[in-house]
N, C-alpha and C positions, 0 to 999 in steps of 0.2 A: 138795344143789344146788338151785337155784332153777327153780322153775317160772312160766314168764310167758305168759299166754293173751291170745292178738290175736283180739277179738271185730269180725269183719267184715274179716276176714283175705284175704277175696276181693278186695278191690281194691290193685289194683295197684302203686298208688303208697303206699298205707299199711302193706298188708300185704310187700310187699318191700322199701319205703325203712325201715321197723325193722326185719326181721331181715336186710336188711344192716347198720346200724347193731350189733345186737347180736353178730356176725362180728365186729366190727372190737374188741367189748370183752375185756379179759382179762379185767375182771372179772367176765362173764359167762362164761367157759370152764364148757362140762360143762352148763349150763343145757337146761331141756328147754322147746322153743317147740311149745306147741301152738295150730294155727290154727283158728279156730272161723270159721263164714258159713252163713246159710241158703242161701247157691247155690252147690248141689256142683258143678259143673264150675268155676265161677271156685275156688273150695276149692282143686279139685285140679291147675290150672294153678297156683297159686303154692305148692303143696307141692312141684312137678316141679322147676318153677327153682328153688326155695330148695335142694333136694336137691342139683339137678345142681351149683351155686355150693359147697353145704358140702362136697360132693366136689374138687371142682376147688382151692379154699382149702385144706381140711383142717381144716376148724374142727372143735373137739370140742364137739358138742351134739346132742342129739335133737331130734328135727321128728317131731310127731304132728297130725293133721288129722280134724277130725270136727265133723258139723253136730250133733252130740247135744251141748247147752251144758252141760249137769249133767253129762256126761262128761269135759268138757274142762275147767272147775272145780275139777275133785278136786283137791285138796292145793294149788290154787294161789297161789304167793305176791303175784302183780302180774297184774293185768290191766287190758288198754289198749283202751278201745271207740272207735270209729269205725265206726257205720252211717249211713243214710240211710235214709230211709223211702220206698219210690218210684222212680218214675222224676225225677231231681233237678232235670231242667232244665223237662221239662213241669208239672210240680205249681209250681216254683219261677216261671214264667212265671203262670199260675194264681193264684198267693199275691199276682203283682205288678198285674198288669192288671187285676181283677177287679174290687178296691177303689175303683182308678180311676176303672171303668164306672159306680160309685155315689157318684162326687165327693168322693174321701176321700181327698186329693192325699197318700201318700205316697212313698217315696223307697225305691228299689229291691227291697225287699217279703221280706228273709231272714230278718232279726233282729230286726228292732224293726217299731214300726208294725201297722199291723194284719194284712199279711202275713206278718210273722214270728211272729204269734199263731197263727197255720194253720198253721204250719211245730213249731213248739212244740205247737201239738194234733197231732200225726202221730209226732212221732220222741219224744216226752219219754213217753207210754206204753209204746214200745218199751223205753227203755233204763232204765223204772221195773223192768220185768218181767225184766231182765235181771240187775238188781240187786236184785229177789225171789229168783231162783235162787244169788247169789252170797252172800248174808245164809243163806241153808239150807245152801248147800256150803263155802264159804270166806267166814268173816265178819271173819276177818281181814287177808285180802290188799289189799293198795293198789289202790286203781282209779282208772285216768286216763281223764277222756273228754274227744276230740279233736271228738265231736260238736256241732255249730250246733242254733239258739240256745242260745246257753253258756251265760249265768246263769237263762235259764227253764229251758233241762236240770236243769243241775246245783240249783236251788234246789226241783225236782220232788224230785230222789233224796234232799238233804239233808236235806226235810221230811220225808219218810215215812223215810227210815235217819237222824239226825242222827249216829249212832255211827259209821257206815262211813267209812273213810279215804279220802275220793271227794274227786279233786280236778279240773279243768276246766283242758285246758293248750291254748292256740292259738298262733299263729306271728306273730302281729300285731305284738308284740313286736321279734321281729328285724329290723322296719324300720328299729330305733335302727341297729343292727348295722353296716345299708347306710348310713344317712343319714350318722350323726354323725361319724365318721371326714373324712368331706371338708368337713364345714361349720365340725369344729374342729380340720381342720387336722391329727388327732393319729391314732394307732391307738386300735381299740377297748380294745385290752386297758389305755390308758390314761385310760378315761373311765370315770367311776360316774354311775351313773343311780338315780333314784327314778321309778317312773310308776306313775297305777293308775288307776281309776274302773269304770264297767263294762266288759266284753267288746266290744271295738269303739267303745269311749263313752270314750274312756281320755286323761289326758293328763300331760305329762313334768313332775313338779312339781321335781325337782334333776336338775343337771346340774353335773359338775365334772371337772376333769384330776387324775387320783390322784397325779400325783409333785408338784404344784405346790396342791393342792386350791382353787385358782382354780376361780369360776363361771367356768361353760360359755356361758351365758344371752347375755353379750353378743356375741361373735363370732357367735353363732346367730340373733341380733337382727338384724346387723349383714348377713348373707348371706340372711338368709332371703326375699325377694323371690326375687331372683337363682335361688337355687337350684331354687325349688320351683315357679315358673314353667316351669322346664324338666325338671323329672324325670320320668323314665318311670315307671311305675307297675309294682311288681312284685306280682301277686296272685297266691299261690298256686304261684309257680314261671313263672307268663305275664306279661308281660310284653304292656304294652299301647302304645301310641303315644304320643310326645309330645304336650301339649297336653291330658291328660285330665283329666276336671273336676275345680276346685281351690277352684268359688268358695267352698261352704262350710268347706273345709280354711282360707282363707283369712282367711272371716268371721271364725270361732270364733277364730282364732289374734290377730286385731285387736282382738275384743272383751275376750277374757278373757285376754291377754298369756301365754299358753304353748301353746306347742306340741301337737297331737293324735296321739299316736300313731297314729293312721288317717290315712291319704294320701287313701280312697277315698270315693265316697259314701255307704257303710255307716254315718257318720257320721248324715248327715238321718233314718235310721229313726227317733231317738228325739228329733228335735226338731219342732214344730208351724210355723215359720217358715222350716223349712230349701231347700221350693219353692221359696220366691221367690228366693234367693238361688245355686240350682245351675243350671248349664247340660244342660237335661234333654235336649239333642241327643248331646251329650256322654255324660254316663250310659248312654244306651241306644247309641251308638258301643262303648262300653268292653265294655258286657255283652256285645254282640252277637260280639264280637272275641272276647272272653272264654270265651264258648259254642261259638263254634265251633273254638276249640281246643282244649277241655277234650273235645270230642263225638271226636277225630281225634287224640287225642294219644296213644294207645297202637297205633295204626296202624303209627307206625315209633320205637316206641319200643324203644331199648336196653335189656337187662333188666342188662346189665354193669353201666350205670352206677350200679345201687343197689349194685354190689359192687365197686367200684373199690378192693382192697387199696392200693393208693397215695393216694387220697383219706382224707387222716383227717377231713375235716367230717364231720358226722352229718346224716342225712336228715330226721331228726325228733328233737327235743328229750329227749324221753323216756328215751335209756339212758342220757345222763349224771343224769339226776335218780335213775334207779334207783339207778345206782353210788354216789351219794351216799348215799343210802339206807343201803343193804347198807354202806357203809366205816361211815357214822355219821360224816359228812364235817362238817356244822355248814356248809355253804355257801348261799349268797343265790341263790336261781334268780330273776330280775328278773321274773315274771309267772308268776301262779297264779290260779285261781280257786277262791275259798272261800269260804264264810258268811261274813259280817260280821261282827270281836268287837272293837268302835272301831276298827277298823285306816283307816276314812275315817268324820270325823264329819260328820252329815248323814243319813245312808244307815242305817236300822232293818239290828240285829245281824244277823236272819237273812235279810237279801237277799246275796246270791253278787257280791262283787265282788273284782275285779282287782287285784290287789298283788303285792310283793316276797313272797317265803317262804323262812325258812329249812326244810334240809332234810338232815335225820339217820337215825339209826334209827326214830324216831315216826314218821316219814313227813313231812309239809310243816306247818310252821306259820307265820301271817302276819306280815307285818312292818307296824306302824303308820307310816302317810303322816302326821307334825308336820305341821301348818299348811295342811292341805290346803285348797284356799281357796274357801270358804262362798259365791261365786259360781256356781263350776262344781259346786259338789256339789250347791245346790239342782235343777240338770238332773239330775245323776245318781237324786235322789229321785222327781222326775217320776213315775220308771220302775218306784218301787217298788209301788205300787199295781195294779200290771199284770201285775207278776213273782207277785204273790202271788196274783191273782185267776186268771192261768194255772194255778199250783200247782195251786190250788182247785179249777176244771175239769179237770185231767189226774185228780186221787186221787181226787175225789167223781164224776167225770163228767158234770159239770153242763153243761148249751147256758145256762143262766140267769148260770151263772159266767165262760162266753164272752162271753155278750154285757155281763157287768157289764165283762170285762178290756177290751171294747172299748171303752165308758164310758169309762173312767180311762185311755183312751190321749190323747197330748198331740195325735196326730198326728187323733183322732176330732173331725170336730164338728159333729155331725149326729144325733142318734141314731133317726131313722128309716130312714138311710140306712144306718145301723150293723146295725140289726135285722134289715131287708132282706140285706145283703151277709152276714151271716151265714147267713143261711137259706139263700140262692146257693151258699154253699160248701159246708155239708152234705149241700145234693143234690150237686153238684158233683165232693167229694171223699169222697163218701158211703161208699167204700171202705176209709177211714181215720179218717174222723171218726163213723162211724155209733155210736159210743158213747156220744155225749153224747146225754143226754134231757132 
């Protein structure tokens, strides 16, 4: 039987929304889920409710719980990480504001830019160290991580393991899901898609109706105003207000004629122009909304709803890719992230970018973006000299490899101000970053 370890199993919506999902699978029957988290009380609140749910259900599976990670390890065949490093909204405020105070206009401060470099120095040592222990214990098991920043994570682990079966899965993706169904008109299950570029940098290069294999492209030309003027923004499960900023959604989608798989401003992290162009009332309306319901959301949250027997959607991606896996299915999961091997030309093989993947017994392998177009990909390479130079600071420990990633950000340009705001942050988050010398 299969063993699948949920690394940072304490939170609530990660660690219940998949092992409700894995209840719901047969092909999971008999599987042993053991939960791993540095915080034993969160630990052991979702080992109660997963317990009291496998009871109530009758699911056949064991549930084991332990903060010892080389414990939890043993013999496992899949494991799925998801931590944070922190406290996520104060350091995350931090990563965003700070830069600012030193005239380094970036754009909401997670993923790109130079506060997604402070974000990527804090969690990408985390979850190197985590996959030191899984390379000694299980160097065979599939590993999915749900962790931000996604391709500075995952292109930390891929450098130092290139052998591990480590792939980078986000949800950004099933925006098509929501979107595309009302703009063509059709069900999803009768639309193909091709998208990919980076992690949140990502855009829709095919689109078509599978019984008629008609482009998609024009009816989506043809609404897109319309539509996107008035969608609400679904991030993360929150839902934000009509009217949330769209100018760079906008821009990108005029300038370069296809669509961005991001709705949100996550988008401006990795471009140097993207201020001028966003309504930064807005952005800081979204976040604000956004925060404070993420701060209040398990206040009166149903612990049922991850267990809804009558629900067959999945809460998270991940058990249908396993089952895929495990059948040796040969199917297309529309977004993975993995090392570069041509799958987007433009983009050097070992930066971590976003693509189609088939997915069998091997585990995921990519699927090449034809024609991917040499306008949008030169943005996507921007990125690469940043991605690497993070690397470079997370394995070596370098502050000289920090501030070089901040050099070669699009979004840096200043580099006194650069020197300076780094130095700010290692006293600052001196608690996390105290390893660079």
């Amino acid at each position: 039987m299969n063993k699948i370890v949920l690394i940072g199993a304490g939170s609530t919506q990660f660690g219940l929304g998949t092992i409700g999902d894995i209840f719901k699978s047969k092909v999971l029957e008999g599987s042993t889920i053991v939960l791993h988290d540095i915080n034993p009380e969160s630990l052991e609140n979702t080992k109660k409710i997963s317990e009291k749910y496998k009871e109530e259900l009758n699911v056949k599976c064991n549930i084991l719980a332990t903060t010892n990670l080389k414990e939890a390890l043993k013999n496992a065949n899949f494991c799925i990480i998801s931590i944070e490093a922190g406290d996520r909204f104060k350091l995350w405020d931090q990563d965003w504001q700070i830069p600012l105070d030193f005239g380094l206009k970036q754009i909401m401060g997670e993923n790109g830019g130079p506060g997604g470099l402070f974000h990527s120095l804090r969690i990408a040592p985390e979850i190197v160290k985590i996959c030191d222990e899984i390379v000694k214990v299980c160097p065979d098991a599939f590993i999915f991580n749900y962790s931000n920043p996604m391709q500075r994570v995952c292109h930390s682990v891929t450098t130092k393991y290139p052998d591990l079966k480590f792939t980078g899965l986000c949800h950004e993706i099933a925006s098509m899901e929501r979107q595309l169904p009302t703009l063509m008109e059709t069900d999803y299950s009768n639309i193909e898609i091709k998208a990919g570029g980076l992690n949140h940098f990502s855009i829709l290069i095919d689109v078509k109706y599978k019984d008629t294999q008609k482009d998609g492209y024009p009816i989506i030309r043809k609404k897109f105003k319309e539509y996107y003027s008035t969608l609400v923004n679904d991030h993360e499960g929150f839902l934000s207000e009509p009217g949330a900023e769209r100018g760079l959604f906008f821009n990108l989608y005029e300038k370069y004629n296809f669509l961005p798989i991001t709705t949100d401003s996550h988008l401006g992290e990795y471009i140097q122009w993207a201020h001028k162009v966003v309504d930064q009332e807005a952005i800081n309306h979204f976040y604000n909304n956004y925060k404070k319901k993420c701060m209040t959301y398990y206040e009166n949250v149903s612990y049922s709803a991850f267990f809804d027997k009558n629900n067959k959607e999945m809460n998270e991606r991940i058990v249908p890719i396993i089952e895929a896996i495990i059948e040796d299915s040969n199917i297309e999961e529309e977004a993975v992230n993995i090392p570069n091997k041509k799958f987007i030309d433009k983009v050097p093989d070992n930066i971590v970018v976003e693509v189609p993947g088939i997915l069998n017994k091997n585990g995921v392998t990519g699927v090449k973006l034809e024609n991917y177009p040499s306008s949008f990909g030169t943005l996507l390479n921007n990125q690469s000299g940043v991605i690497e130079l993070t690397t470079e600071a997370v394995l070596k420990k370098s502050k000289q490899s920090a501030y070089l990633a901040l050099l070669a950000d699009p979004v840096v340009d200043d580099a006194v101000a650069a020197e300076k705001l780094l130095n700010k942050m290692l006293e600052t988050q001196k608690d996390y970053l105290g390893y660079l010398n």
